[in-house]
C-alpha positions as CSV (number, residue, x, y, z in Angstrom):
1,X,40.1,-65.5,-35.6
2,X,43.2,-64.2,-33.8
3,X,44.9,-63.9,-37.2
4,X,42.3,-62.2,-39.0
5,X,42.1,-59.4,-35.8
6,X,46.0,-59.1,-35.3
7,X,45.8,-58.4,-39.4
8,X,42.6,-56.4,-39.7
9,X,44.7,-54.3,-36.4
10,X,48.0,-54.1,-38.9
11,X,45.5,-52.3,-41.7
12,X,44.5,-49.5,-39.0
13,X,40.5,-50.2,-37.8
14,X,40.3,-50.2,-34.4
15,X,39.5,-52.8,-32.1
16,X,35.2,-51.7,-31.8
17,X,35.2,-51.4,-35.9
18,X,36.6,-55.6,-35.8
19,X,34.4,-56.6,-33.8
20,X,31.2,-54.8,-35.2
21,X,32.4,-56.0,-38.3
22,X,33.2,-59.4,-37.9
23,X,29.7,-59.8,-35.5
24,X,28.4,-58.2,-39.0
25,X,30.7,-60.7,-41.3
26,X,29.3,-63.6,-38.7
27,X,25.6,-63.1,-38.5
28,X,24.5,-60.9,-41.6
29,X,22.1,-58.1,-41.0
30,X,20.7,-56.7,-37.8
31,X,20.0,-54.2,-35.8
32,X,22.2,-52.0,-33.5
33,X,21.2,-52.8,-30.4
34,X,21.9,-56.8,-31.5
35,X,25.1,-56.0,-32.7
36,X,26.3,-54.3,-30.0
37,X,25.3,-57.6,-27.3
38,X,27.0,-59.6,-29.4
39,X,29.6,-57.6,-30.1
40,X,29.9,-57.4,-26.0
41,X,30.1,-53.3,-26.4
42,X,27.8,-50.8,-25.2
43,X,25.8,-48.7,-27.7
44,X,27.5,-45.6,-28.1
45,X,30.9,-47.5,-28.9
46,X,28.8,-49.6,-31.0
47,X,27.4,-46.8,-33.2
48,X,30.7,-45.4,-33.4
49,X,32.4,-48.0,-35.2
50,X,29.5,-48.6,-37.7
51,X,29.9,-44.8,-38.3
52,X,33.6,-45.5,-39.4
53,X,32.8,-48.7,-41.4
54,X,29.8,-47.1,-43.5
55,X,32.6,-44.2,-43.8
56,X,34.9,-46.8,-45.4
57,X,32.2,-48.8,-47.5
58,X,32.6,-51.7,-45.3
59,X,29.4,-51.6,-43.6
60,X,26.0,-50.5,-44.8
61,X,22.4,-50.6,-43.8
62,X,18.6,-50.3,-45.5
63,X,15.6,-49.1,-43.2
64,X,12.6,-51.3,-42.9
65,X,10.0,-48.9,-41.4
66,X,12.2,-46.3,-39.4
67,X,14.2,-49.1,-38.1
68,X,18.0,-49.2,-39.4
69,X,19.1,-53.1,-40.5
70,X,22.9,-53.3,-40.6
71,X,25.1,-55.7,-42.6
72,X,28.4,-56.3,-43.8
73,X,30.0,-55.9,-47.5
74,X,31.5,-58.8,-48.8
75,X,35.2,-59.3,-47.8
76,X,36.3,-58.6,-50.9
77,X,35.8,-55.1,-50.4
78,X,38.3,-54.8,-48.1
79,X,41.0,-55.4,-51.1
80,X,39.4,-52.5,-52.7
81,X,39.6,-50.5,-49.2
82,X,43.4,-51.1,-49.3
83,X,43.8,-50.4,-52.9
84,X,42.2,-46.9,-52.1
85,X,44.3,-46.3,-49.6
86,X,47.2,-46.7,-52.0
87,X,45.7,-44.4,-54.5
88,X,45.8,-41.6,-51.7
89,X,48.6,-42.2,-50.6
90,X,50.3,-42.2,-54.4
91,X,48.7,-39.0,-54.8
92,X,50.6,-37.3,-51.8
93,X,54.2,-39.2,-52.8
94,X,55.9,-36.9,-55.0
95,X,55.4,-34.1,-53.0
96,X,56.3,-35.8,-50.2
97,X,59.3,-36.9,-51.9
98,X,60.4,-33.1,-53.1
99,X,59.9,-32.4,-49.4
100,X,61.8,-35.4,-48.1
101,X,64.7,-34.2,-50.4
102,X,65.0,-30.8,-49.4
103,X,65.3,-31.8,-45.8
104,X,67.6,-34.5,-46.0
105,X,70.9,-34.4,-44.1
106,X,74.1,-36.0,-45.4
107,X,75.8,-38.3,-43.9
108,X,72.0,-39.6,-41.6
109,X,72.0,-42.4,-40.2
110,X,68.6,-44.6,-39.6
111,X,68.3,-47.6,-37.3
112,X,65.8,-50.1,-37.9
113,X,64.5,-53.1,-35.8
114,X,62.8,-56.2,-36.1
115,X,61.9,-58.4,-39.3
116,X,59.7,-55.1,-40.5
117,X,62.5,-52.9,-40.2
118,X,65.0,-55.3,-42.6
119,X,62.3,-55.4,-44.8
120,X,62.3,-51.9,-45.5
121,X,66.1,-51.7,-45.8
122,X,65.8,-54.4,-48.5
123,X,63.0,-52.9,-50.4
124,X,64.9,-49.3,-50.0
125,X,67.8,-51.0,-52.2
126,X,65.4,-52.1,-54.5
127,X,64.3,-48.7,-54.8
128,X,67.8,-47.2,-55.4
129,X,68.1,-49.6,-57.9
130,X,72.2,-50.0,-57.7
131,X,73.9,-53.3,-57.8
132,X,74.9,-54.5,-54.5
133,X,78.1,-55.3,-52.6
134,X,78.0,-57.4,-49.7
135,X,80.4,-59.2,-46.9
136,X,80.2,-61.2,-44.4
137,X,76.7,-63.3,-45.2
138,X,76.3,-66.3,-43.7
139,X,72.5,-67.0,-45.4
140,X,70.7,-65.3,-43.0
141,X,68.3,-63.9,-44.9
142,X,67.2,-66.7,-47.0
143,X,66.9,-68.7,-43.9
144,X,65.3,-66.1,-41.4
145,X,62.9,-64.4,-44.1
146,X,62.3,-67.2,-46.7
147,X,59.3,-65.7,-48.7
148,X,60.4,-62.3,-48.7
149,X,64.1,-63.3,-49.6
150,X,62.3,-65.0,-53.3
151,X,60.4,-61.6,-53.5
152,X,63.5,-59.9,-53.5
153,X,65.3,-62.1,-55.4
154,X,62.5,-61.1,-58.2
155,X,62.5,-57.9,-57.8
156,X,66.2,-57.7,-58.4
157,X,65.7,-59.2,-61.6
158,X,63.4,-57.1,-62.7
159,X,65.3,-54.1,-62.0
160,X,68.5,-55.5,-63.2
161,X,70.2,-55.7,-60.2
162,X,73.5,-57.5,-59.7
163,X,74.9,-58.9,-56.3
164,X,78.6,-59.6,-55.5
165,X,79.2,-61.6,-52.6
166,X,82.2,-62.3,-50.9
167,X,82.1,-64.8,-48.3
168,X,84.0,-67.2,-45.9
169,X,85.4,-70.2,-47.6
170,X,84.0,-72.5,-45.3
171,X,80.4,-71.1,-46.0
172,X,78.4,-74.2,-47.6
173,X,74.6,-72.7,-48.6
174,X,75.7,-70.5,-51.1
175,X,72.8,-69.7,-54.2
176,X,75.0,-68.9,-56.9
177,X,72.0,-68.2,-59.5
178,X,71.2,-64.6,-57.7
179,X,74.7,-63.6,-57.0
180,X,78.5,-63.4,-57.8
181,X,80.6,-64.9,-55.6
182,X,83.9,-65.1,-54.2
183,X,85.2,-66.3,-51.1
184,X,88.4,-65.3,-48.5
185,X,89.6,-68.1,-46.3
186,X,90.3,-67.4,-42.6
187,X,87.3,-65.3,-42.6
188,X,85.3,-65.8,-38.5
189,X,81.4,-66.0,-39.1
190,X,79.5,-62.8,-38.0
191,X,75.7,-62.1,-37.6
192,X,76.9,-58.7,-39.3
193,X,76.4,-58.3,-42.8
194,X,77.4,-55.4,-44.6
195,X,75.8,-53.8,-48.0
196,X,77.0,-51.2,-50.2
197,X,74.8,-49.9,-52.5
198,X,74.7,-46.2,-54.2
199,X,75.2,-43.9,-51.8
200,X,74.4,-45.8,-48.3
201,X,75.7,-48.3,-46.9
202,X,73.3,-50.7,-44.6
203,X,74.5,-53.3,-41.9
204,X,72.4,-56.0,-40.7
205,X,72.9,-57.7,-37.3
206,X,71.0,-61.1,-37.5
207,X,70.4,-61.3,-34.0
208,X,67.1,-62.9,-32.2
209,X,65.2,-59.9,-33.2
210,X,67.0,-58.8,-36.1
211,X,68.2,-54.9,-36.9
212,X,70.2,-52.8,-39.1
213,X,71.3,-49.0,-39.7
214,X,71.5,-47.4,-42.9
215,X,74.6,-44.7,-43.4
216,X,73.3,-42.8,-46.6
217,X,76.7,-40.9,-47.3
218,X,78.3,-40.8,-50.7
219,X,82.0,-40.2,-49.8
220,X,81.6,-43.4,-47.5
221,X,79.8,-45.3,-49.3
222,X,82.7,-44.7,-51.9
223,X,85.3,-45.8,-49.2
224,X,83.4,-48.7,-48.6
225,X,83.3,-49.2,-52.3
226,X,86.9,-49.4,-52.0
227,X,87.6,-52.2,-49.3
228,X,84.9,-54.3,-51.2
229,X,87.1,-54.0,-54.8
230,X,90.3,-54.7,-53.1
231,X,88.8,-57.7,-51.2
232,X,87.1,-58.8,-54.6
233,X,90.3,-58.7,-56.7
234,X,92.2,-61.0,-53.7
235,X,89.3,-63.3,-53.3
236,X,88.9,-66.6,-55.1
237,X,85.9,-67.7,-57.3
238,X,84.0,-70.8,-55.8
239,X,84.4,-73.9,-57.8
């Protein structure tokens, strides 16, 4: 149950529309007043949240008499919900994005924290769609975010991404199927892993709760660039 609340809280209802509408999932159809003792809410919070969940076709009722009997839609509607959502917000990206591009500064910098914010750096180089350099990765990811790390991995393919990877020689977990790698000896082990990738560079700190920065600058990013080629061309293919 706490799973199913800490999700259904992640999706945006609020905590009066869970529990009306898990009471409603629960127990099928009733009325109001029933709901809202077993709901443990007064009646005006109550009526509130079944407002919102008839609003979002997760809730409905028939009358019998002049009486109001509520129930539940099947669960399955609240993939369609979500699916909604994403139409709307589809609708409002591109002019978001024109917006987004007219008031961008360069040379920003964006900080980003916990395993939600590294997320969204890796999905924002999937969405730049460059091939990505990287030192100083000790595995992290694969380790720390297995499931999303395969996801990725997948993505990248499908985009026709390319990853070059120079690492420590003594580095031992290395998946050469999703990357090109070299290695530099005498290299010390770091949480800090650095990726350069169009225009921005991003550096992740694997720490306990994990956090990066993303330095979208061209002239850089070239720089950057730079140190990674002359690194590459003195580093040694694994064997």
């Amino acid at each position: 149950m706490v799973e199913i609340e800490k999700t259904l809280v992640k999706l945006g209802f609020s905590i009066n529309e869970i529990k009306v509408y898990l009471t409603l999932n629960d127990y099928g159809s009733m009325k109001a007043g029933r709901i809202s003792k077993l709901a443990h809410m007064d009646r005006s919070s109550c009526y509130n949240a079944l407002k919102l969940l008839l609003e979002k076709g997760l809730a409905s009722y028939v009358l019998i008499g002049k009486v109001k009997w509520f129930q539940a839609t099947g669960p399955k509607r609240l993939l369609d919900y979500i699916k909604e959502q994403e139409e709307d917000i589809k609708a409002i990206v591109l002019n978001l994005d024109e917006r987004h591009k007219k008031s961008k500064v360069e040379g920003q910098v964006r900080l980003f924290k916990g395993v939600k914010g590294v997320k969204a750096i890796f999905l924002d180089m999937i969405r730049t769609g460059k091939d990505n350099y990287v030192f100083g990765s000790e595995g992290q990811f694969s380790k720390r975010m297995p499931e999303f790390a395969l996801q990725f991995k997948r993505m990248k393919k499908e985009k026709g991404m390319q990853t070059y990877m120079i690492c420590r020689k003594d580095r031992k977990e290395v998946d050469v199927s999703s990357a090109n790698h070299r290695y530099l000896p005498r290299i010390s082990e770091s949480p800090a892993v650095t990726n350069i990738y169009g225009d921005k560079i991003a550096i992740l700190i694997w720490t306990d709760e994990p956090e990066g920065i993303i330095i979208e600058n061209g002239s850089t990013a070239k720089a950057y660039k730079s140190y990674f080629d002359f690194m590459w061309k003195h580093a040694m293919k694994f064997r």
